[in-house]
RODO-2510 file (C-alpha; in nm, 4 decimals, decimal comma):
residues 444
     n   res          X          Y          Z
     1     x    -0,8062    -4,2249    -4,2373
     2     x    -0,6384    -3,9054    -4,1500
     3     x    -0,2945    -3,7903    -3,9587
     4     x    -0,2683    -3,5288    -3,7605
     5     x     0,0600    -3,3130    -3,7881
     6     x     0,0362    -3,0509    -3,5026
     7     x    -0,1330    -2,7579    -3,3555
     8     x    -0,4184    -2,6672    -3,6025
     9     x    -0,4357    -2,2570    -3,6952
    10     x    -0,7089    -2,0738    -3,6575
    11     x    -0,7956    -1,7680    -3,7870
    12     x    -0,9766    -1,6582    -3,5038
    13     x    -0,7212    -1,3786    -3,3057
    14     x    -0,6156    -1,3015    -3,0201
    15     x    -0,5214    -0,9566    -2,8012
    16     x    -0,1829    -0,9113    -2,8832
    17     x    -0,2118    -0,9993    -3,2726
    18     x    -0,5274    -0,7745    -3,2937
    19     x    -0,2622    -0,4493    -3,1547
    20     x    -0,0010    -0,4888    -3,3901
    21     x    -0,0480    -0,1901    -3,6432
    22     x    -0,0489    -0,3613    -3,9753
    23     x    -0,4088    -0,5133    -3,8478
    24     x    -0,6062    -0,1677    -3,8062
    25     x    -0,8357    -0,1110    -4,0869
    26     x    -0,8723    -0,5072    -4,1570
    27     x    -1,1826    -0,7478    -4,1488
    28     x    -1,0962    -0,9592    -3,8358
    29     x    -1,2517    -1,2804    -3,6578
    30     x    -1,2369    -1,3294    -3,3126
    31     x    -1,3872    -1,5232    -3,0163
    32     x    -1,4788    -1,4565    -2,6658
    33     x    -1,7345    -1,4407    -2,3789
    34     x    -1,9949    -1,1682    -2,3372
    35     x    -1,8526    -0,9484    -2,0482
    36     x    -2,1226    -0,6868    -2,0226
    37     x    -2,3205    -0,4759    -2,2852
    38     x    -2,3649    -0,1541    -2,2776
    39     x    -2,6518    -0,0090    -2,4008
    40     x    -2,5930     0,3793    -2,5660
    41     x    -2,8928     0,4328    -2,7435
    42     x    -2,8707     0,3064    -3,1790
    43     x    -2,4876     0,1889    -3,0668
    44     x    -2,3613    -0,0487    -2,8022
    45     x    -2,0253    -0,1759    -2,6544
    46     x    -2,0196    -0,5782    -2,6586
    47     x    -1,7451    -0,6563    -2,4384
    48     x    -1,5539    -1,0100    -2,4798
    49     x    -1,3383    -1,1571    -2,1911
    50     x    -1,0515    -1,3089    -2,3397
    51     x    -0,7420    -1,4926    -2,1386
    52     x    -0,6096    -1,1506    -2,2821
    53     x    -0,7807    -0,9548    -2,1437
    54     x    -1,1110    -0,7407    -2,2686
    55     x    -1,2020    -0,6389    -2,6496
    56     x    -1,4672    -0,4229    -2,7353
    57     x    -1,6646    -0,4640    -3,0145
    58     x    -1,9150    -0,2011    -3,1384
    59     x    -2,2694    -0,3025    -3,2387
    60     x    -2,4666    -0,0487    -3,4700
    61     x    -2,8374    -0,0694    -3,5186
    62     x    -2,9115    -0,0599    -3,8563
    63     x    -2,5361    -0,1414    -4,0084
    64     x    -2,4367    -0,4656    -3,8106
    65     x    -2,5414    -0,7901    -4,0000
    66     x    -2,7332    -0,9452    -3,6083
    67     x    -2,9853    -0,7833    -3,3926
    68     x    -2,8542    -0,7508    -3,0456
    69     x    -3,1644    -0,8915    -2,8556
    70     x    -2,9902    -1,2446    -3,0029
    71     x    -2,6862    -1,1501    -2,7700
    72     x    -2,6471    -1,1982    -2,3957
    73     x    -2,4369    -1,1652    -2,1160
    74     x    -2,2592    -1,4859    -2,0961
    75     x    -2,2996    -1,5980    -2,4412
    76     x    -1,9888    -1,7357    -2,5794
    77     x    -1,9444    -1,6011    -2,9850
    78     x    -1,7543    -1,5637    -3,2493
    79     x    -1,7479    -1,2579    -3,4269
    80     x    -1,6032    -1,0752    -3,7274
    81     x    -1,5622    -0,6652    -3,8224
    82     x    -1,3640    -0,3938    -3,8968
    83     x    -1,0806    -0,3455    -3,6488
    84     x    -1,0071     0,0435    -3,5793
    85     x    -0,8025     0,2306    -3,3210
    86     x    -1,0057     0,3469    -3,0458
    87     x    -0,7752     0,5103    -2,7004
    88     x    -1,1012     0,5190    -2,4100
    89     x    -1,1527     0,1109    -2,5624
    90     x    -0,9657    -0,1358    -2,3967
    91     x    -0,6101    -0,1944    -2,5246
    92     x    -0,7044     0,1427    -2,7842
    93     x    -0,8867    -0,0922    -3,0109
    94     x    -1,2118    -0,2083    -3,0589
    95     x    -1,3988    -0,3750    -3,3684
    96     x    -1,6996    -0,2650    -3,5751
    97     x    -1,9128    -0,5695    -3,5028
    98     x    -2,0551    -0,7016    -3,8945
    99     x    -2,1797    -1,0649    -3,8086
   100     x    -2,1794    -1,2635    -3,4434
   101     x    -2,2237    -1,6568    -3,4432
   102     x    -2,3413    -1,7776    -3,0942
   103     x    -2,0968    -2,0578    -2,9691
   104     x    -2,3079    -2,1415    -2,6053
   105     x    -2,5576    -2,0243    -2,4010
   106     x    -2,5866    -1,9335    -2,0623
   107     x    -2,8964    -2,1546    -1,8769
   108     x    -2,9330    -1,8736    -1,6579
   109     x    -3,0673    -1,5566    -1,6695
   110     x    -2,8626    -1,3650    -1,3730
   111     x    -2,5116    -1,4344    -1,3205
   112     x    -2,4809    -1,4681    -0,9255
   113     x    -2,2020    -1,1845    -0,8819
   114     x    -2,1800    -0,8965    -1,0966
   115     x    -1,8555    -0,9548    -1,2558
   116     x    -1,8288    -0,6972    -1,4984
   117     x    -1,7863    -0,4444    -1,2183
   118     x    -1,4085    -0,3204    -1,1670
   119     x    -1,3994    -0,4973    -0,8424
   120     x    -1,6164    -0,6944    -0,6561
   121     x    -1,8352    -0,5645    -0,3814
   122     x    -1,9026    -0,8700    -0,2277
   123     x    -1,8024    -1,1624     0,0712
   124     x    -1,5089    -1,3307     0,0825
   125     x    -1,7847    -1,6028     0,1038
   126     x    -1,9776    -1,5578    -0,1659
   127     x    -1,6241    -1,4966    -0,3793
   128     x    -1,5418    -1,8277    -0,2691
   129     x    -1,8635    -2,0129    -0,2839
   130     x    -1,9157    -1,8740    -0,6289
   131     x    -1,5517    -1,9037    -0,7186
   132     x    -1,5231    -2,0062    -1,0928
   133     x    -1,7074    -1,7279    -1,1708
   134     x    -1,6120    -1,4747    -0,9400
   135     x    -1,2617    -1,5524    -1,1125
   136     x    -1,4121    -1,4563    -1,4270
   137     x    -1,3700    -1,0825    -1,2854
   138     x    -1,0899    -0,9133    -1,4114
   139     x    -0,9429    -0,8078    -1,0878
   140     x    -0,9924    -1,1354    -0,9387
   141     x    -0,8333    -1,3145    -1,2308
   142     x    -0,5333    -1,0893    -1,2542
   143     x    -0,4212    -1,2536    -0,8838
   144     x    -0,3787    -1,5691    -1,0443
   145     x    -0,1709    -1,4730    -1,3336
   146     x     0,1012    -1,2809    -1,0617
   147     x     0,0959    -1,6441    -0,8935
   148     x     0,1466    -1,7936    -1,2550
   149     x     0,4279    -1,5632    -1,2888
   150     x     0,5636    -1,6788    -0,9437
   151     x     0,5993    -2,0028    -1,0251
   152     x     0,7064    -2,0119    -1,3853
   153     x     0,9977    -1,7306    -1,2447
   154     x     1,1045    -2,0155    -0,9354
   155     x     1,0929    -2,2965    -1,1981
   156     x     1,2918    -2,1034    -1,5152
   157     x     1,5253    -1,9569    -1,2834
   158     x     1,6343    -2,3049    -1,1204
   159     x     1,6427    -2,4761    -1,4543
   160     x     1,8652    -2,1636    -1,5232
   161     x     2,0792    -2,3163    -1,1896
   162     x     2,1188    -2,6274    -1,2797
   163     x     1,8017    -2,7806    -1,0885
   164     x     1,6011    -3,0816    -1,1990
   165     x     1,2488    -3,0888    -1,1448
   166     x     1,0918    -3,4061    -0,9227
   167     x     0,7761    -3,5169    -0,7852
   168     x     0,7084    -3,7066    -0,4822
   169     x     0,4380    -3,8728    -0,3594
   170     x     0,2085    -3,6996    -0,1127
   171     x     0,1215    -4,0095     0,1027
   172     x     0,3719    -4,1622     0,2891
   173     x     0,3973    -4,3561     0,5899
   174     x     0,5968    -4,1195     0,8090
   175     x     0,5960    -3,7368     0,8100
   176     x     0,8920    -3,4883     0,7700
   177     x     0,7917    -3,2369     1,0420
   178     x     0,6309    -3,5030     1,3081
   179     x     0,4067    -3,3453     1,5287
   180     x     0,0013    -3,4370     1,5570
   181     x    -0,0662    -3,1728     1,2429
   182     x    -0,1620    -3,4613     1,0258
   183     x    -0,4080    -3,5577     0,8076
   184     x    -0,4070    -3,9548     0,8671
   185     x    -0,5839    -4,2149     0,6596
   186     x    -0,5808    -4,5819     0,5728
   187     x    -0,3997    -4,7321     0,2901
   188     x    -0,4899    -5,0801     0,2077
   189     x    -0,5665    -5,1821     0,5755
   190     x    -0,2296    -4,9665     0,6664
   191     x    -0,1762    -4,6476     0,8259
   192     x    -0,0834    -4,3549     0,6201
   193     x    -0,0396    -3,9984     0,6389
   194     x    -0,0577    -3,6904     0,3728
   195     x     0,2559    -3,5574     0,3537
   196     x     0,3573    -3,1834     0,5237
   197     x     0,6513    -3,1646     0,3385
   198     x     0,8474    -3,3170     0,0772
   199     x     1,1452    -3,2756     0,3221
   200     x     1,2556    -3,6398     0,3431
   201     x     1,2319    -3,7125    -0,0791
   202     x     1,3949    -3,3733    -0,1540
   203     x     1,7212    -3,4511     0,0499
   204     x     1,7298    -3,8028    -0,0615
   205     x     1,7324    -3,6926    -0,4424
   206     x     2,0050    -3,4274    -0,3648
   207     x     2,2272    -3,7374    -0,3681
   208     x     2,1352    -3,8085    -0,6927
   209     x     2,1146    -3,4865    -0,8698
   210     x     2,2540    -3,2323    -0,6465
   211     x     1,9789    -2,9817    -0,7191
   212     x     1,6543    -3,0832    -0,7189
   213     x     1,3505    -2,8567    -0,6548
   214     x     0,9109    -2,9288    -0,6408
   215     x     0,6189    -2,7325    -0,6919
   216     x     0,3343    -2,9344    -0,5394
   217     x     0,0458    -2,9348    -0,2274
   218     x     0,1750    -3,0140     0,1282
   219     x    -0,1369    -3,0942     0,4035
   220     x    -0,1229    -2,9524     0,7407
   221     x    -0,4139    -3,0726     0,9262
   222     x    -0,3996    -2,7343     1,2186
   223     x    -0,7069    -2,6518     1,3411
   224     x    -0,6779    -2,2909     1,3362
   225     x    -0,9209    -2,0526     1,1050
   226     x    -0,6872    -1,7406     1,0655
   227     x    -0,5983    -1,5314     0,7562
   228     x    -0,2857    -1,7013     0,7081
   229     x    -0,2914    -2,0389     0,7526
   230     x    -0,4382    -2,3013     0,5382
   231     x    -0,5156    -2,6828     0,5286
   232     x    -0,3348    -2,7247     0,1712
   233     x    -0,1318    -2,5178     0,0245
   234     x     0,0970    -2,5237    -0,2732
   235     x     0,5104    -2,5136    -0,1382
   236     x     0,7684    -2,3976    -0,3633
   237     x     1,0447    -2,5864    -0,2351
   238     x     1,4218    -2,6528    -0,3918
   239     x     1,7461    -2,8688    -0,2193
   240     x     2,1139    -2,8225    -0,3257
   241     x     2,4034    -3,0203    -0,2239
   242     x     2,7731    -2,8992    -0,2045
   243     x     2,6759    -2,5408     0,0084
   244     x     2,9539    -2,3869     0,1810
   245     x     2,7102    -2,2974     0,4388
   246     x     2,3112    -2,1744     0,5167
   247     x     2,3544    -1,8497     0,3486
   248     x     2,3943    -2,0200    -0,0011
   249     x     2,0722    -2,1235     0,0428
   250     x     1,9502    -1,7392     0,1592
   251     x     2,1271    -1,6420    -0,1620
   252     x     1,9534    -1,8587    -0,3885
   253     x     1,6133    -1,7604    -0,2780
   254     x     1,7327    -1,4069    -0,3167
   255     x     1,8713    -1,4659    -0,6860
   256     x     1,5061    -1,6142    -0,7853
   257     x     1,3010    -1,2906    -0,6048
   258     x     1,5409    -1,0648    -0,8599
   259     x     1,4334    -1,3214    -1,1413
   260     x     1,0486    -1,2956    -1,0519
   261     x     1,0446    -0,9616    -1,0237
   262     x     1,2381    -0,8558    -1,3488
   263     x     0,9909    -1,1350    -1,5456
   264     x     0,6882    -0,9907    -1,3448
   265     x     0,8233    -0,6367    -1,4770
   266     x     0,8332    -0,7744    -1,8436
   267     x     0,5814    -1,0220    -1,8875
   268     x     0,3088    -0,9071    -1,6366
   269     x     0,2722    -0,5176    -1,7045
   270     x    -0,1202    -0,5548    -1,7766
   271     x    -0,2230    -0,7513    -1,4412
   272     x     0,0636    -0,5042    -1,2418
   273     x    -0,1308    -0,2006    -1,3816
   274     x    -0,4752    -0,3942    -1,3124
   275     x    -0,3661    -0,4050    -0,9711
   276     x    -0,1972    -0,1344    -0,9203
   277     x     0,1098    -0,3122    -0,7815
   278     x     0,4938    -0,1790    -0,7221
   279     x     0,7319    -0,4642    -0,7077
   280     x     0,9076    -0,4740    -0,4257
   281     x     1,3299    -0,3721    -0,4227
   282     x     1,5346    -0,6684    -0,4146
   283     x     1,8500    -0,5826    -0,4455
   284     x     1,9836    -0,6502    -0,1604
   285     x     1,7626    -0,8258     0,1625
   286     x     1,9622    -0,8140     0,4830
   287     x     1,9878    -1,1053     0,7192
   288     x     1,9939    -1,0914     1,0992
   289     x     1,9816    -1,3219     1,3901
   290     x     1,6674    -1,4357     1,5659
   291     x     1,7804    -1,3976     1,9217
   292     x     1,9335    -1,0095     1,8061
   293     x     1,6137    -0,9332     1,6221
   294     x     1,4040    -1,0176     1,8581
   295     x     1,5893    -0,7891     2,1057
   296     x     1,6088    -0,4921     1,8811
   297     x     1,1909    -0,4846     1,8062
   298     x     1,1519    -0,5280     2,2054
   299     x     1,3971    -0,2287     2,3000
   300     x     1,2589    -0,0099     1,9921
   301     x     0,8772    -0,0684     1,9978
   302     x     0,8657    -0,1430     2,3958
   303     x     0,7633    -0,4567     2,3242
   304     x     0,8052    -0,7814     2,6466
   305     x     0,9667    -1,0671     2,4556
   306     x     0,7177    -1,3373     2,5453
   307     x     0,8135    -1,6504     2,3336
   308     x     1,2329    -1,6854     2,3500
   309     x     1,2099    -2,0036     2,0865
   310     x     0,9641    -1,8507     1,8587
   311     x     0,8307    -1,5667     1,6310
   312     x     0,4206    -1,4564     1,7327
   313     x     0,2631    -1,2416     1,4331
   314     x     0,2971    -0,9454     1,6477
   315     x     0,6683    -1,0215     1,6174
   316     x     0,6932    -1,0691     1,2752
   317     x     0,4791    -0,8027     1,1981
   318     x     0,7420    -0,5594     1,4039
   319     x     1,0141    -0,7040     1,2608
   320     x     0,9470    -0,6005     0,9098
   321     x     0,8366    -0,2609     1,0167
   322     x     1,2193    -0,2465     1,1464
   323     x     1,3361    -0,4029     0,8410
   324     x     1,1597    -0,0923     0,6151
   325     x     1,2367     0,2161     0,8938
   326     x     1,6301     0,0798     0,9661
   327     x     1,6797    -0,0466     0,6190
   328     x     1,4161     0,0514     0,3810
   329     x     1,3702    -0,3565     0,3221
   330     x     1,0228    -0,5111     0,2342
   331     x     1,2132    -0,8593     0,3088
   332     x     1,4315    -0,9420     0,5578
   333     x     1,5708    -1,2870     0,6441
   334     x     1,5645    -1,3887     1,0427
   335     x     1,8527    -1,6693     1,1106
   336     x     1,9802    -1,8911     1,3361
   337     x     1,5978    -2,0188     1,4743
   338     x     1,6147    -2,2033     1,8470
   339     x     1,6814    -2,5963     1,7885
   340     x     1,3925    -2,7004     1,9702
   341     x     1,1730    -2,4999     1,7148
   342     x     1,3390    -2,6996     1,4028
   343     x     1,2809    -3,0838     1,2897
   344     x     1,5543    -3,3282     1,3581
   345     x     1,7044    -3,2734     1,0711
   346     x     1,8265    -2,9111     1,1149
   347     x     2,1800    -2,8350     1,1298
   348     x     2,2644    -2,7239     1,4677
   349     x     2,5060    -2,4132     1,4856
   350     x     2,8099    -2,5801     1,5931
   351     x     2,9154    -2,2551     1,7618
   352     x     2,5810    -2,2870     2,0067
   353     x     2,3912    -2,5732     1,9599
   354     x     2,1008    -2,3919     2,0822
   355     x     2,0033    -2,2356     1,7522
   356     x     2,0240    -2,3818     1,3999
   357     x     2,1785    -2,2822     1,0715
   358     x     1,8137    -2,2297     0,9525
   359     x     1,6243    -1,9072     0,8755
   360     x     1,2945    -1,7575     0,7835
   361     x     1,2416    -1,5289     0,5177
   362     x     0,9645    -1,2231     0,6213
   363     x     0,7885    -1,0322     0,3977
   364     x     0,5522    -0,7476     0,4780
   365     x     0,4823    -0,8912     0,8166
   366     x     0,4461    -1,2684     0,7253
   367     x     0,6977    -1,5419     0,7072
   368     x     0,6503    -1,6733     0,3153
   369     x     0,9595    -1,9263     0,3847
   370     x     1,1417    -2,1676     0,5856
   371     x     1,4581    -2,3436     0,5117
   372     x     1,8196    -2,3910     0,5849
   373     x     2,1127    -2,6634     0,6301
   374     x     2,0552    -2,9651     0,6844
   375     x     2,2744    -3,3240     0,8802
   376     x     2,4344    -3,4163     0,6556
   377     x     2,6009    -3,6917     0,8610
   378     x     2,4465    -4,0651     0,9140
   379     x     2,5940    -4,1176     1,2717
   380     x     2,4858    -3,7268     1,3930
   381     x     2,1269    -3,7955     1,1885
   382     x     2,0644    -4,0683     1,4241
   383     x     2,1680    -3,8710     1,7640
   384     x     1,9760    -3,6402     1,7050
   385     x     1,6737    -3,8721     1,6597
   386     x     1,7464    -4,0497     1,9511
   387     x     1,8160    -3,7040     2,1584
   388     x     1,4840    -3,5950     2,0618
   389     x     1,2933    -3,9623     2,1422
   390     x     1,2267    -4,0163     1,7777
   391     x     1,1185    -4,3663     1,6686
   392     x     1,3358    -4,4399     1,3488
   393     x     1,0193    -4,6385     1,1989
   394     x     0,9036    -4,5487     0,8718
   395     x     1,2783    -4,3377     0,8185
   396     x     1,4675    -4,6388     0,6710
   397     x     1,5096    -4,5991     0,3564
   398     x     1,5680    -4,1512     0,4331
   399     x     1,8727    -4,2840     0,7164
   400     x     1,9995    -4,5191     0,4418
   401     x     2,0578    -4,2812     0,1877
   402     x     2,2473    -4,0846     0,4341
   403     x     2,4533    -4,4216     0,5349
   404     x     2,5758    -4,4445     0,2333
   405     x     2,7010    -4,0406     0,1806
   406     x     2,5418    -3,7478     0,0963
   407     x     2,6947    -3,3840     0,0293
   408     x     2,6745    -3,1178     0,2886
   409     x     2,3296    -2,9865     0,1905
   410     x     2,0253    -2,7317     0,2166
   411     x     1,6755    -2,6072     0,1019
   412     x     1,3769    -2,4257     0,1535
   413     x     0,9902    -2,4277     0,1061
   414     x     0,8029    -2,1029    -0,0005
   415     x     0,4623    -2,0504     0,0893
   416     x     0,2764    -1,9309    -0,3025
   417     x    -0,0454    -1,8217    -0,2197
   418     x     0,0936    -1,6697     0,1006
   419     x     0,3666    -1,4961    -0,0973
   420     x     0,1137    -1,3843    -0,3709
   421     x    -0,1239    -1,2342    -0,1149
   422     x     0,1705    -1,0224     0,0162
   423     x     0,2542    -0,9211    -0,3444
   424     x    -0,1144    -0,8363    -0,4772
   425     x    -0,2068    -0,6440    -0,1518
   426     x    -0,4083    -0,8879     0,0174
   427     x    -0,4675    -0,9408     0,4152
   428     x    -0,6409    -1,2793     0,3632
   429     x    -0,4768    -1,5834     0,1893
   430     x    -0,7758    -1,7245     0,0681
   431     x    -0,8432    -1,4314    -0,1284
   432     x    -0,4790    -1,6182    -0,3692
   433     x    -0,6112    -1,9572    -0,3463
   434     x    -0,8006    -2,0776    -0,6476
   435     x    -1,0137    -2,3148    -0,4751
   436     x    -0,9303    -2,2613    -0,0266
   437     x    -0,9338    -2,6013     0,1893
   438     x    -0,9350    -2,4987     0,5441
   439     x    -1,1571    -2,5748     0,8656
   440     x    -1,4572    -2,4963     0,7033
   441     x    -1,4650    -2,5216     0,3435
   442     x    -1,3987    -2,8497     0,1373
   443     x    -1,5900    -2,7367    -0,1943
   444     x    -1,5815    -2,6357    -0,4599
***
């Protein structure tokens, strides 16, 4: 019989405890996987992957306690030796290898991609088909630690705000947006959907915490293949009740892009420098209306105006090229979207019911959010719905929260992998997914 009282210490160590100085000079244990070798003659450099980061350790022919045939690319181990100070080694430190115990074994000889190499000269394909180890590449991993740093920035900052953190379910009977982009299925001989958006569960908790906010999947079933768009995708999306208006909500989103940055700044130097990123300046992100936008990129870059109710990628792209020449913005927040481009349950601008209190946000060329103010009202919910043709089935229970009051309101989703691939420099969103799910690809 035995009781367990916590986390149990090891004495193996990690990155950061092997740099501080009183360590150099001491026998040290750690543990890691076999990077690559390198081979330099009666010495080589054994270098361990660690969630760190890389460690070298020094193997001497003749003086360390192992022979190195015993130790492969691969190999998981644990290992102990000298640490010393070393400034062309990883971090400046590496250890003079003494012993090496062999945790696991690789079952093959040949890895599939060369990992060790500072970036990956292969496919998106193969990256993707091979993806738990093409992650294993420093490079490749560094992507997902940014996104990690997204997300725990959107979540501390609107714990920071007062926000409580929900979860809703992701198959529903009815669908926020509407629309045929659905992935349908059958749930105990009933019709179900996967949900786009958790839209309709986000505004009904609003009522009973004010703030609320989700990290979670959302399921668009488009069949389109481009670099931008995929099947399932993680949504960063927050509510909060008593706004004075849209632009609190444009504020918010603004307050947690200064948050994620500074944290990125501070917690994230090593994958920033891996990737040789510059945080964008977010001090300020100016807002302007669709309909003006769109007239300003026509007159300045000749371009026709061929879609009056929506943005094209052209557009977008255009836009933000304006947004960094007039204002030297990467982001810049397009308002006041065209009703009939909204769902139901946009605010209309009661100055020209037209266009909506709603906005996108645009970064680099891509929209990375949606969101804006939503009816608040039970009696001018249900116009709407029956303006638009809308069947109230399967909205109950979302109308009778609103029956019974609800605070003037607003939200927004965020697109993570899509903001991440803006962030980290890359033109295809699959390359910040961890595991893609679009037209073609439903594995691994």
């Amino acid at each position: 019989m035995e009781f367990l009282t916590g986390i149990n210490k090891k004495d193996t160590l990690e990155i950061s405890e092997l740099m501080q100085a009183e360590r150099i000079g001491q026998k040290v244990k750690v543990n890691g996987a076999v990077h690559t070798i390198r081979h330099m003659g009666n010495v080589a450099f054994i270098i361990l992957r660690k969630r760190e980061g890389l460690l070298q350790g020094v193997y001497e022919e003749g003086v360390s306690g192992f022979s190195l045939k015993d130790v492969r690319e691969a190999d998981t181990i644990e290992a102990e030796g000298i640490l010393e100070q070393n400034e062309k080694a990883p971090n400046g430190i590496e250890i003079r290898m003494e012993s090496v115990r062999i945790l696991s074994e690789p079952a093959s000889e040949m890895m599939p991609l060369a990992i060790s190499k500072w970036k990956l000269n292969t496919s998106l394909d193969a990256k993707l088909n091979y993806r738990s180890i093409a992650l294993r590449n420093i490079r490749e991993r560094a992507k997902f630690k940014i996104q990690e740093g997204i997300t725990r920035a959107f979540r501390d900052f609107l714990y920071e705000q007062g926000f409580t953190e929900i979860h809703t379910p992701k198959i529903g009977a009815r669908s926020a947006e509407g629309g045929a982009n659905l992935f349908r299925l059958e749930y105990f001989h009933r019709p179900a959907i996967l949900q786009q958006s958790p839209q309709l569960y986000k505004q009904m908790m609003v009522g009973v915490y004010d703030r609320v906010f989700e990290t979670a999947p959302v399921f668009r079933a488009e069949k389109h293949n481009t670099k931008r768009h995929l099947n399932e995708y993680t949504s960063l999306d927050f509510e909060m009740g008593y706004i004075d208006g849209f632009e609190d909500i444009m504020a918010m989103e603004t307050g947690f892009l200064q948050y994620m940055t500074a944290l990125l700044a501070k917690d994230y130097q090593r994958e920033l420098k891996v990737l040789n990123i510059t945080l964008p300046n977010v001090e300020k992100i100016p807002a302007v209306r669709f309909d003006e936008i769109k007239q300003k990129v026509s007159e300045k870059y000749e371009r026709r105006i061929k879609n009056p109710f929506d943005l094209e990628p052209e557009e977008e792209q255009l836009i933000s090229q304006y947004a960094k020449e007039e204002w030297d913005s990467d982001f810049v927040f397009v308002t006041h979207y065209p009703s009939k481009k909204r769902p139901f349950y946009a605010m209309d601008d009661p100055e020209d019911t037209r266009y909506t209190l709603s906005f996108d946000l645009l970064y680099k060329g891509m929209e990375i959010t949606t969101g804006g103010q939503r009816i608040h009202d039970y009696q001018m919910l249900c116009d709407k719905l029956e303006a638009r043709g809308m069947e109230t089935e399967g909205l109950t229970h979302y109308l009778d929260t609103f029956k019974h009051g609800m605070p003037p309101h607003g939200g927004l989703g965020i697109g993570l992998e899509r903001l991440t691939m803006k962030l980290v420099g890359e033109d295809n969103v699959r390359e910040t997914t961890l595991f893609p799910r679009d037209l073609s690809r439903l594995e691994p």
